[in-house]
KOLMI-763420 format. One record per residue (C-alpha): x, y, z; residue in one letter. Coordinates in steps of 0.001 Angstrom, whole numbers, plus 500000, padded with zeros to 6 digits. Example, Ala and Ser with C-alpha at 12.3 -4.5 7.8 and 13.67 -1.06 7.14 Angstrom:
<nodes>
512300495500507800A/513670498940507140S/
</nodes>
This chain:
<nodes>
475169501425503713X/477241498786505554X/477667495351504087X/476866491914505104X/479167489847506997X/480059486675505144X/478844483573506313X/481508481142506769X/479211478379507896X/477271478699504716X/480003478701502615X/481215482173501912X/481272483284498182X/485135484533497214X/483980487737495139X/485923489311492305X/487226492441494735X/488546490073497157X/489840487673495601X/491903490771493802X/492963492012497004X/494135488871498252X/496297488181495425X/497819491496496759X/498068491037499853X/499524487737499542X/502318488878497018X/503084492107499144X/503335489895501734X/506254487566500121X/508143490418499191X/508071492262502773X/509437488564503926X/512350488866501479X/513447492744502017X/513076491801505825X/515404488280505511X/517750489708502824X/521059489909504823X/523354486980505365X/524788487882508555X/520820487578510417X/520096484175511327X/516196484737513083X/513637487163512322X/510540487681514720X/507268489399513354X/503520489500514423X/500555489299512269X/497292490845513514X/494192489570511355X/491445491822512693X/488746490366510709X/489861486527509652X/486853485150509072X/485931481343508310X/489821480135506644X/488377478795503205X/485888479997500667X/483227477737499343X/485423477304496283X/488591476140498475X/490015479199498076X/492491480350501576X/491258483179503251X/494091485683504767X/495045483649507892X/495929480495505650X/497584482941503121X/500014484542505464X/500479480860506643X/501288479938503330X/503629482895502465X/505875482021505408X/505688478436504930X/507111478894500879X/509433481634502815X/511569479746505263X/511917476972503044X/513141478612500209X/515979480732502379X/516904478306503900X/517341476214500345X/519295478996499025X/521264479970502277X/521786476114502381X/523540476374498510X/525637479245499609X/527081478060502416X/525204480775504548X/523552479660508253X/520222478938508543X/517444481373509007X/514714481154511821X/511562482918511520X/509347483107514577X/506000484586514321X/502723485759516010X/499414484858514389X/496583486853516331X/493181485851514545X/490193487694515774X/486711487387514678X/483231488681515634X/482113485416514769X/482798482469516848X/481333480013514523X/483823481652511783X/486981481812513936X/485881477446515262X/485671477212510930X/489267478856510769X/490666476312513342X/489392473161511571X/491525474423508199X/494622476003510360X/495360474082513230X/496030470376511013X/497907472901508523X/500165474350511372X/501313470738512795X/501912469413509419X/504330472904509220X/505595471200513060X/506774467982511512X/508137469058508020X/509479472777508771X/510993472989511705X/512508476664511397X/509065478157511227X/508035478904514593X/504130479804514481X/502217480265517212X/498559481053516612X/496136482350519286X/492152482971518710X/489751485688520294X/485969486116519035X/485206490128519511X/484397493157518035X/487528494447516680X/487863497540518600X/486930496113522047X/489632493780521353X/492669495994519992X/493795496838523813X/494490493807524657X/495556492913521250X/498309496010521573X/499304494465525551X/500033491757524015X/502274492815521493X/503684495043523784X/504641492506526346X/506232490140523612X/508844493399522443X/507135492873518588X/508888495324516433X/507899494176513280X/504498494176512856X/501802493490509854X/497693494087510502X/494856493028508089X/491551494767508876X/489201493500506125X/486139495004507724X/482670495334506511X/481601498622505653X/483638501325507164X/482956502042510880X/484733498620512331X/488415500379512584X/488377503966513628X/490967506509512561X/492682506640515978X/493270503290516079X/494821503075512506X/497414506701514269X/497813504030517107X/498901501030515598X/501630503042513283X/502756505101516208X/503422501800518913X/505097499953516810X/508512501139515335X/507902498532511974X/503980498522511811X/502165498506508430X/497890498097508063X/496164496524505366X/492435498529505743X/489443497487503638X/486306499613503324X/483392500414500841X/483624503971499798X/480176504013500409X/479893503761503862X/482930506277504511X/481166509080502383X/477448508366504846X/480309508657507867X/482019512165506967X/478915513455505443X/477700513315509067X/480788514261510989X/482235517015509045X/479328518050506601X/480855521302505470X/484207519782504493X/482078517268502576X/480204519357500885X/483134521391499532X/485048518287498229X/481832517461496284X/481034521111494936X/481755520137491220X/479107517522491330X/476688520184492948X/475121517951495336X/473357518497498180X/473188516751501689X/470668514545500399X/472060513706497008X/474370510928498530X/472589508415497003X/473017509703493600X/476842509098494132X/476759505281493322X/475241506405489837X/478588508251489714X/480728505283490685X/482201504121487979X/483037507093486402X/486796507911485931X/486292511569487231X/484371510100490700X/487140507991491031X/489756510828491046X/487721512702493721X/487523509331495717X/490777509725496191X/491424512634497049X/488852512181499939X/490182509311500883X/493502510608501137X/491891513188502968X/490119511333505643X/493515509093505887X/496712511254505685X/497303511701509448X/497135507800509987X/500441507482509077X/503650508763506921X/502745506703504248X/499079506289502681X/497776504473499360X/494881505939498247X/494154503466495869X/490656501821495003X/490472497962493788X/489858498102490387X/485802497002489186X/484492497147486179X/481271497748488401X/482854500988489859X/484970501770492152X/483309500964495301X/486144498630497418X/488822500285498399X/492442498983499484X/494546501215502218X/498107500374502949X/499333502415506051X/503248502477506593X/505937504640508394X/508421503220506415X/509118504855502773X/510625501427501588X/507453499757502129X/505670502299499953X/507813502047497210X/507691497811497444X/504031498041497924X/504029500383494388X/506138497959492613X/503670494744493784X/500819496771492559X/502772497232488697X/503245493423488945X/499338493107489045X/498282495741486690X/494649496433486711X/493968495325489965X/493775498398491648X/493042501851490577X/493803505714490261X/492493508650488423X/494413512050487835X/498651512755487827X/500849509603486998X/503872511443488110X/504310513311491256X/501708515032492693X/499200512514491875X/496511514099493678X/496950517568491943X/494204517619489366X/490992519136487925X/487915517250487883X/487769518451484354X/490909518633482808X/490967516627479773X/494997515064480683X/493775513512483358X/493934509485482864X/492750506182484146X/496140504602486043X/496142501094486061X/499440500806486726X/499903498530483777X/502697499410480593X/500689502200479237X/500117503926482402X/503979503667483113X/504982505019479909X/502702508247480707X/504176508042484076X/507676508360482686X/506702511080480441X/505881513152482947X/508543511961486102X/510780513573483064X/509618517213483928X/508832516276487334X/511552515626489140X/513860518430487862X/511595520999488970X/511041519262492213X/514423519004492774X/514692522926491707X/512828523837495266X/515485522530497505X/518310524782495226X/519874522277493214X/520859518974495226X/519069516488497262X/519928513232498775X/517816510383497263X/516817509297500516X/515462512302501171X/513695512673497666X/512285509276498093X/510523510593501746X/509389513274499619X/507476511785496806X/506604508581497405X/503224509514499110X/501990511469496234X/503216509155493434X/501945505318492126X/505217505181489898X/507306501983490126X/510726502414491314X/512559501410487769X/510378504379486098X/511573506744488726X/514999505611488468X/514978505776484543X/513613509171484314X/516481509976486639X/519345508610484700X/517941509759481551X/517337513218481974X/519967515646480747X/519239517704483646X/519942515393486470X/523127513269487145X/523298511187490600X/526228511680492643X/527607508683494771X/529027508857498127X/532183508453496847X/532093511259494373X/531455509811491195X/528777509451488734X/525874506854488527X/525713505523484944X/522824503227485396X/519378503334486915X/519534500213488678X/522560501053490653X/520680504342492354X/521065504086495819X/519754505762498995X/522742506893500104X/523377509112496603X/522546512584495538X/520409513885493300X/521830516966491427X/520733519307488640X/523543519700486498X/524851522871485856X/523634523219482308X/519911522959482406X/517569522513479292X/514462522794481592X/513307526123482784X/514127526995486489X/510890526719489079X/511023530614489550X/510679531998486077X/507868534131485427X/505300532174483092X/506139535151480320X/509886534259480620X/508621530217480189X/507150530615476789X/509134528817473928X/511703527200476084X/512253523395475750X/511482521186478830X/513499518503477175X/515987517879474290X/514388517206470843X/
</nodes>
């Protein structure tokens, strides 16, 4: 199954998943701006945005589509740097950047120019230290990314952000998604897809494989369509992911698996792609500031993806409070014993390149499991001892201490029985 295009020139309907995703994307997108802008000694930052699939501009409601969100986001951006940098006495911060806007429709991408182009020299006149230049192109997506990539190339982007909000699943292929993280040394994807059509697509190329991740439902090859009675059940949603993953993993260092949360099942599904394990951990902590809006079945800790279809701990993470309190419970036990398989020390740096693709925890829950756990202390460069979670830094170490209350990775389960994994 592959879904309809919108129709811009109709008035395209903003639906519950999107507008969801959006809200995402657009607060993911103010926080990359401030990590990226944080230090007072940089005066310009350059990036390019690639929207693969940027439709009409507006929804019928009024509603800005991604092109006039990212707009938007660096709009609010350089003004309100430039207000603070302005209060401390700082210099003032340019920000130059690359809008490519590609659609298969030219009556959508002529739509998009009638809301962005008036918008952009209104940003001219009022805010002169954005610098936006915005070019157009009406193709398929993939015929397109070559030239796309040239481009990029020829400008020396380092820094850049692509939104492929495709229809269905077969718009982007999987090489291009390994292509765009590998050219770039700062690239990060935004990939939308129904889970639909990506289970039709491997069920054809790699049967077998399909098949086996399937086996507990004990379906056959022509059973698929007995999956979207399955779809909004918690335990479909855990193998979703886990297929998903699957499919996805070699795309790039850094994967969310996540699907957007619908109370109509699980059927939209939300891919961020980064090399980079700070944008991971952001893009965890924007998800915890909009609980509910995406999904995950299984682990809460580490290893998120380690579960049985059937096992009754698994739970529905909505990475809202109660999720995060079951996430801390079990970061507790976690992290000792992961920290047990490296001996007893590991930098945090190194822990955070570790974990952070099999884990939806927010930083501060990490970080507080951490300090609170009598069997870790965190060493700082200089020696001495971190006292409080927010001060954890990459540069530290993470140590077990030398009196442990947690049994050690490499006891025999016999020798496990009746000891405590925590005080109490």
């Amino acid at each position: 199954m592959v879904a309809k295009p919108y129709l811009w020139t109709d008035g395209a309907t903003l639906e519950e998943h999107s507008r969801r995703k959006l809200k995402i994307l657009r607060e993911y997108f103010a926080r990359y701006l401030a990590v990226r802008c944080q230090f007072p000694q940089q005066s310009r930052f350059r990036l390019a945005i690639v929207d693969g699939f940027a439709g009409g501009g507006r929804y019928v409601d009024g509603s800005p589509g991604s092109p006039l969100v990212f707009v938007e986001e660096l709009r609010a951006a350089t003004e309100t740097f430039n207000l603070r940098r302005a209060s401390e006495g700082m210099a003032a911060l340019e920000i130059e950047c690359l809008l490519l806007a590609n659609d298969e429709s030219r009556e959508a991408i002529e739509l998009l120019k009638s809301h962005l182009e008036p918008y952009r020299a209104e940003i001219i006149q009022s805010v002169p230290r954005l610098h936006l230049q915005v070019e157009y192109s009406c193709n398929e997506f993939e015929q397109t990314y070559p030239s796309i990539k040239e481009k990029l190339e020829c400008g020396s982007y380092k820094n850049v952000l692509f939104n492929l909000d495709q229809c269905g699943h077969s718009d982007v292929k999987r090489s291009t998604l390994r292509d765009i993280i590998d050219s770039f040394r700062s690239a990060e994807v935004f990939y939308t897809f129904m889970i639909k059509s990506l289970l039709a697509f491997l069920q054809k190329s790699d049967p077998r494989k399909f098949r086996e991740q399937l086996s507990y439902l004990a379906l056959t090859d022509s059973d698929l369509k007995l999956l979207e009675a399955q779809m909004s059940n918690k335990t479909w949603l855990g193998t979703a992911e886990r297929i998903v993953f699957s499919a996805f993993m070699s795309c790039a260092a850094y994967v969310s698996p996540f699907s957007i949360h619908n109370p109509d099942g699980w059927q939209y599904w939300l891919i961020h792609f980064a090399g980079s394990v700070r944008a991971r951990q952001e893009y965890n902590n924007v998800l915890h500031n909009n609980s509910s809006m995406q999904a995950h079945f299984g682990r809460s800790g580490l290893e998120m993806l380690s579960f049985n279809p059937t096992h009754s701990k698994n739970s529905l993470y909505l990475f809202d409070p109660p999720g995060r309190a079951e996430a801390k419970e079990q970061l507790f036990d976690d992290i000792p014993r992961f920290v047990s398989k490296y001996g007893d020390a590991i930098s945090v740096n190194e822990f955070y390149e570790n974990i952070y693709n099999t884990t939806p925890a927010h930083a501060d829950d990490i970080h507080e499991a951490i300090i609170e756990n009598p069997d870790l202390e965190v060493i700082t460069e200089a020696g001495g001892a971190r006292r409080s979670a927010k001060t954890i830094g990459s540069g530290d170490i993470l140590r077990l201490k030398r009196q442990k209350s947690f049994f050690p990775a490499f006891f025999s389960e016999e020798k496990r029985v009746g000891l405590k994994t925590r005080p109490g």
